[in-house]
N, C-alpha and C positions, 0 to 999 in steps of 0.2 A: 419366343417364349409366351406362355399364358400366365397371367397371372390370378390367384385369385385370394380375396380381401377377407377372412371372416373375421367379425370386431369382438365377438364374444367367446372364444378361442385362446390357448396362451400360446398354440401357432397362427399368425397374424396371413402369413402366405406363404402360398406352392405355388411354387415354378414346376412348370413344364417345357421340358425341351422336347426334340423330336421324336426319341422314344425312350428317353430316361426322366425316373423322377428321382427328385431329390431324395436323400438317406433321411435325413427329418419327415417330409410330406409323407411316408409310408404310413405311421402312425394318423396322423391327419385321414388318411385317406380311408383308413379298416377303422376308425373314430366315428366315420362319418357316413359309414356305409355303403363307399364309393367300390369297395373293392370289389372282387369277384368270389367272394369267399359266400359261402350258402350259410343261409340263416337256419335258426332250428327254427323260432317264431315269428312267423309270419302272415298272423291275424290285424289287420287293424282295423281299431277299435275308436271309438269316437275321442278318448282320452289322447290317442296316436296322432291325430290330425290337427294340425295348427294354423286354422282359419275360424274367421270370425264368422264365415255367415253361415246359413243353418244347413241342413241335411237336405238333401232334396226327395227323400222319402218323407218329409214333411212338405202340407202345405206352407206356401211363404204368407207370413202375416200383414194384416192390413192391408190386401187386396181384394178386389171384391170378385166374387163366382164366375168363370167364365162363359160365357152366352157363345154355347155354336151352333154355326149354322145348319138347317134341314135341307135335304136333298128331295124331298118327298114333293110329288108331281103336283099335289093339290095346294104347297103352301106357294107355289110358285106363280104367282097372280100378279098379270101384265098392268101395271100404272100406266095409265096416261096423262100426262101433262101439258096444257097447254101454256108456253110462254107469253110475254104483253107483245114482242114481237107477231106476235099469230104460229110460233113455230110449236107444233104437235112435238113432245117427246116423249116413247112410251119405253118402260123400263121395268126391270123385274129384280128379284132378290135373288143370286145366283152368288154362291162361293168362289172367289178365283179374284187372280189377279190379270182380271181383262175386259175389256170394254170394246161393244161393236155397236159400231154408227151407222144406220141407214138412212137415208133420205130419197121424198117422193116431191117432183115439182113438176108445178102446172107449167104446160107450156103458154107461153102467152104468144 
């Protein structure tokens, strides 16, 4: 059996068995939209939805402008950096998730 709890309801629970419901849950069920029964209206509307956070055709508040990145050949300018070790690392502004390492050593 499934059961299930709703607290705001004056039917508290339906059972389900294997492929019968209960003579009570019917009601519950066409109550609550669960049936197969075709709706005339079915538009929804911001009044119809029962969540707190906002619309996502709107921006979200108190975050700041998104900064993305260029792909364009001339913003792409090789840094080099040299570490206290003496280690040279030269690196560029590239979008992605990945990083490649090269290394040149003297031979002694």
């Amino acid at each position: 059996k499934m059961l299930m709890q709703v607290p705001q309801s004056s039917l508290t629970t339906v059972a389900f068995t294997n492929s019968a419901v209960r003579r009570k849950s019917v009601c519950f069920l066409k109550k609550c939209s669960f049936s197969s029964q075709k709706t005339i209206n079915n538009k929804i509307t911001r009044k119809s939805i029962v969540t707190p956070f906002p619309p996502l055709t709107h921006p979200a508040p108190n975050l700041p402008k998104a900064v993305y990145a260029t792909a364009k050949e001339e913003h792409q300018v090789t840094k080099v950096t040299v570490l206290s070790n003496g280690l040279k690392v030269a690196s560029e502004n590239r979008f992605g998730q990945f990083c490649t390492v090269g290394g040149k050593f003297k031979k002694v």
